[in-house]
N, C-alpha and C positions, 0 to 999 in steps of 0.2 A: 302857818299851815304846813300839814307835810305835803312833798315832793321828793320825785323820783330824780335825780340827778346825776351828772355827769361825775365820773370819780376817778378818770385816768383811761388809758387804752382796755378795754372790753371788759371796762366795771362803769357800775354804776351803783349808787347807795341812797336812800331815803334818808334826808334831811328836813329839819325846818327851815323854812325863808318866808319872808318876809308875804301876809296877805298883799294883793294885788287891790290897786284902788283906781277908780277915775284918775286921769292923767290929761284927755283932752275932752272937749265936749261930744264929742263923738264917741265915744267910748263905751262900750261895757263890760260889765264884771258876769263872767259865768261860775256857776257849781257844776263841775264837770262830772259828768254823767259816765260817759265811757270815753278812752283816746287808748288810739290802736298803734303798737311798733307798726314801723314803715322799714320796708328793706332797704331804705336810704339811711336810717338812723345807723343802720349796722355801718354804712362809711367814718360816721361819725366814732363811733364806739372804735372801730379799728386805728384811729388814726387816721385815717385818710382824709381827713377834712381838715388843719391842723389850725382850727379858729377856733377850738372851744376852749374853756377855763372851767378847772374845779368848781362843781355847786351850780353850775347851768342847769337850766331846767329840759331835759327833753320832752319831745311830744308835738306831732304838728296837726293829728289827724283826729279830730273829736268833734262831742254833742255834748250840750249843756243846755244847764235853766238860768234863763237870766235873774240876777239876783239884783242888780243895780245898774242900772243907766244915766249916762247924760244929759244933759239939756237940751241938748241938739236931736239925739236918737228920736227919729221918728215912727219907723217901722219895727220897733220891740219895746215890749216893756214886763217888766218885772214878773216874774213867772212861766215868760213863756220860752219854749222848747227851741234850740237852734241847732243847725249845724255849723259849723265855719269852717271857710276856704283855706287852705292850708298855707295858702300864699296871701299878701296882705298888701291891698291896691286902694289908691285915694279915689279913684271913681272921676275925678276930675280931668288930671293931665294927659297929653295928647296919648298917649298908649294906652289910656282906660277908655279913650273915646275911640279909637280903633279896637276895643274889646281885647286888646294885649294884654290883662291885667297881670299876669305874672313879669311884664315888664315896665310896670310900673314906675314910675321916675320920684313919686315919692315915700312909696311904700318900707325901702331900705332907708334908716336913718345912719347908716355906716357906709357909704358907700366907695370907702376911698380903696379897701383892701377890693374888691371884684372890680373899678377900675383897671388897678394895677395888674389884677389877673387874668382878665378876661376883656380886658377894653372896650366894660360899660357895664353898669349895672341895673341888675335884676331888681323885682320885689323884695320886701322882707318876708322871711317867714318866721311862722312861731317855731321856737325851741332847734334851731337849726344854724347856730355857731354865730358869731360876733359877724362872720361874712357875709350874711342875710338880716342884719340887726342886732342880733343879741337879742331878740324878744327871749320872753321866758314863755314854756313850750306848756304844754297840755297834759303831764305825767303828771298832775299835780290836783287840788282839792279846787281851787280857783284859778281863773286865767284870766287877763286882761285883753278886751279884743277891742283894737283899733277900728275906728272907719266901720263901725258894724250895720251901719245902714248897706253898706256896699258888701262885705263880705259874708253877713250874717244869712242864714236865710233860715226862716218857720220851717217847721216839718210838718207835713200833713198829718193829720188825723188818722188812728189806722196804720200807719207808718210805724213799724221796732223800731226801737233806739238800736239794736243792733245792727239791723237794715240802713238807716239814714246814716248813722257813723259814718259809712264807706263812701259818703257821697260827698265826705269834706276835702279826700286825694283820692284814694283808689280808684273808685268809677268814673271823677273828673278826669284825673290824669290818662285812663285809656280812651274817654271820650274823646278829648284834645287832641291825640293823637289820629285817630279814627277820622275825627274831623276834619284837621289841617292836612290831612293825607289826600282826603278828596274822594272817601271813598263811597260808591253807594252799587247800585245795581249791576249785577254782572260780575262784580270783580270777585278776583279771589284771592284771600289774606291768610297771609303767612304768621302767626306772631310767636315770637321767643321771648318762650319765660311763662311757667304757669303758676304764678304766684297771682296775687290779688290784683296787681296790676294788669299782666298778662291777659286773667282770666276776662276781668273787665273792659279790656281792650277787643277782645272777642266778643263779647256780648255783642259791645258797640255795634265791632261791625257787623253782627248780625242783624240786628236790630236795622239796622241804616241799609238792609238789602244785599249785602253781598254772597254772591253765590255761593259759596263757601269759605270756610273758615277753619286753619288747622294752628294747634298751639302746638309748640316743639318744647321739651322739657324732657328731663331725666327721671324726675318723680310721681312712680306709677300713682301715691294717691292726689298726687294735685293733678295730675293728667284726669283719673275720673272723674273729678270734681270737672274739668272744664268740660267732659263730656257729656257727662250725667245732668248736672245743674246747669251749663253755661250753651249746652247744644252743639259745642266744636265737635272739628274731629284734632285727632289727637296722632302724636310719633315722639317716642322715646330717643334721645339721641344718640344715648350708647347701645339700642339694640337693631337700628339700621341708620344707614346713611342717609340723613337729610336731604343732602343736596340731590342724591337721585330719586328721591321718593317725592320729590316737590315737581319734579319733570314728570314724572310716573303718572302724579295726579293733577295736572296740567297742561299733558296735550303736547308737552315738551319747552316748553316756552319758561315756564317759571310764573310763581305768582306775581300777580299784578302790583298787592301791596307786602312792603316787608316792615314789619312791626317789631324793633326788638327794646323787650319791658324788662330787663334784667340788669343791665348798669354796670359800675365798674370794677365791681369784683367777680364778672364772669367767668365761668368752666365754659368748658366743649371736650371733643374728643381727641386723641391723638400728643403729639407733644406737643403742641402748642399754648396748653394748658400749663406747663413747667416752666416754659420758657416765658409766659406772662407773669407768673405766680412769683417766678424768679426776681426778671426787672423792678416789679413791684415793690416786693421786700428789699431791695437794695435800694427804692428809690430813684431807680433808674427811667422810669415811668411812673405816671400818679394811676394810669385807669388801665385791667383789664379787654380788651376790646374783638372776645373771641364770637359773640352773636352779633356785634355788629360785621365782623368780618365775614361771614356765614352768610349773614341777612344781605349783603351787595353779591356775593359770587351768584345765590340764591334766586336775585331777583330777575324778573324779565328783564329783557332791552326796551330801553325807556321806562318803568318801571319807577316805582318809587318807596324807598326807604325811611323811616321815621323811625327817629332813633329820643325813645321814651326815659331809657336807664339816666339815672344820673348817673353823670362825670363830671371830674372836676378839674380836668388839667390837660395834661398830654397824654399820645400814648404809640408805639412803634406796629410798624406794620399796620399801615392804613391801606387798604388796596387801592389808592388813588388811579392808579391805571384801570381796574375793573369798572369804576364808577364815572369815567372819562369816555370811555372806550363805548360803554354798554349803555350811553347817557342815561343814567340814572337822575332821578332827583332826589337827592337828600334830605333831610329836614329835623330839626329835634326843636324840641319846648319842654319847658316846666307848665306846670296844668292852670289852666285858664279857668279857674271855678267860679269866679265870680258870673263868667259867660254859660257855664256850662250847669250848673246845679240845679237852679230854678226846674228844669225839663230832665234834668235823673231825677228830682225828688216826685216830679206827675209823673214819672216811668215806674216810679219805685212802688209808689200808690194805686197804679194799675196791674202790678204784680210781673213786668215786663225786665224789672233788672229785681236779681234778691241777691243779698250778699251776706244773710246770716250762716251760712256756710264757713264763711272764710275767717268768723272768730271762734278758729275753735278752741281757745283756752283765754278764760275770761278771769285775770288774776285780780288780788290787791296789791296795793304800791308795796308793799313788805318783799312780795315775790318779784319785786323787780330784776334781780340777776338771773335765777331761773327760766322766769320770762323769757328775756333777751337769748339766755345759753341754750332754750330749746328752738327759738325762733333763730338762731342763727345758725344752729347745727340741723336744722330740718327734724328734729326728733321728737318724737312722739303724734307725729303727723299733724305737726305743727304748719299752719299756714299762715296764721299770724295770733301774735298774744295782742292782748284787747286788757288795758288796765281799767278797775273802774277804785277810782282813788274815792268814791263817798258811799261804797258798798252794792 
């Protein structure tokens, strides 16, 4: 089958590999329908994740039709429509019984390298480097999905495949967030970053009652988007200062929650931006960390930060004093979909989350460098490229 695949730092190339087959009893095979770049794949493509191998499959965030199932599968069979989790949990062990499934204890079949990095490991995910599995990822005509009783989930009826796409990361991941933040009535939320995740993070917390909601970003067309479509309000970072326009419309205090959906190759304003940009390229640091900085000076006293971006390592200049000082709570996750999708896909059905907005360039596997080069450069009012490898 063709696939979109890993070819070196900020390439990638369409090959053939090998079809995807039953592997465990739980298992199925998808025709992949649509799977959307994720601004976490761009770590991967840069480098910065430095577990992949030539001819990897990328791809974590897709819908398909089942085409072959195992023995075991009970809740799918052959022809029908799913989404899956981007993250890949056994439903069984103690973290999936706490509803933690992005930490999964058997999901990673590789677990030795995020031991050593991180002291302990996550789930697996599809198409997201040997350090989450080595699964083969979703840019591709077929995919093999683990455990799909557990991460699989029907899409309703009525329901675009463009619309449920987003609810395999996207709208999980700002859920999760939204969630484990604690946020609901009254409050008001901060979030950085108006990309898909960003935007979807706001939804949330609209949707879950909070007073208001302002997304912080540079890019007047995803700022409309979050206004227009998503109900935020919105501030440009480079045409006023954040931090006193969050006092301005807070009474002075600062918002209550601070959300930042951007990750670790973060901008901001000022130099601080050079001198990240800098350590980075030398190695000197693995992760950008200008919105999480932003997001703790930002936040009220006692207040709470959720930090959504992937990182993968270290990073300098942590305001450890401002989050001490100003007891903040911290907090960050990879997204919890297995917990979370069921209830974005009846939101999705009720017309309460839409996210056919956010694919706005719907390629084939051929234009996969394009793809990536305009979703990485923000060009052509790129929000995200959306592959559909079977037409």
């Amino acid at each position: 089958m063709r696939a979109l695949t890993w070819a070196g730092v900020n390439e990638v190339e369409v090959r053939e590999v090998p079809d995807p087959h039953i592997l465990n009893d739980g298992d199925v095979v998808l025709r992949v329908q649509r799977s959307a770049a994720c601004g976490s794949d761009l770590h991967l493509l840069g480098g910065y994740i430095p577990f992949m191998e030539r001819g990897d499959v990328l791809g974590h965030e897709f819908i398909g039709e089942v085409v072959e199932a195992g023995p075991a599968v009970r809740k799918h069979a052959v022809g029908d429509r799913v989404v899956v989790s981007s993250f890949i949990a056994c439903g069984r062990c103690w973290y999936c019984d706490q509803k933690l499934f992005s930490l999964c204890d058997n999901g990673n079949t590789n677990p030795s390298i995020t031991d050593a990095l991180w002291g302990g490991t996550p789930g697996g995910c599809f198409g997201y480097s040997h350090a989450l599995g080595g699964f083969a990822g979703s840019h591709a005509e077929y995919v093999r999905v683990p455990y799909a009783d557990v991460g699989a989930f029907a899409v309703p009826e009525g329901v675009s495949t463009e619309r449920a796409l987003f609810a395999s990361d996207a709208v999980a991941t700002g859920w999760t967030g939204v969630d484990l933040a604690g946020t609901g009535p009254g409050d008001i939320v901060a979030v950085w970053g108006a990309g898909a995740v960003g935007q979807m993070a706001a939804r949330a917390a609209i949707l879950r009652g909070a007073e208001r909601v302002i997304v912080i970003d540079r890019l007047d067309y995803r700022l409309v988007q979050a206004e227009s479509v998503v109900g935020a309000e919105v501030l440009n970072y480079e045409k006023t200062s954040v931090e006193a326009e969050l006092l301005e419309r807070t009474g002075g205090r600062g918002p209550d929650i601070c959300i930042e959906a951007v990750g670790m190759e973060a901008d901001g304003p000022g130099g601080q931006t050079l001198y990240d940009r800098t350590k980075q390229q030398l190695r000197l640091q693995t992760d950008r960390p200008a919105a999480v900085r932003q997001a703790i000076h930002a936040c009220r006293k006692g207040g709470t930060v959720f930090v959504l971006g992937v990182f993968a390592g270290v990073v300098d200049k942590f305001p450890l004093g401002a989050l001490v000082n100003k007891g903040l709570t911290v907090q960050g996750a990879q997204m919890h979909g297995q917990r979370y999708i069921p209830e974005i896909l009846e939101r999705m059905a009720r017309d309460e989350i839409v996210t056919e907005h956010l694919a706005t360039h719907v390629l084939p596997l051929e234009q996969g460098q394009h793809g990536y080069d305009i979703f990485k450069a923000k060009a052509d009012g790129n929000v995200r490229t959306v592959f559909a490898p079977n037409g």
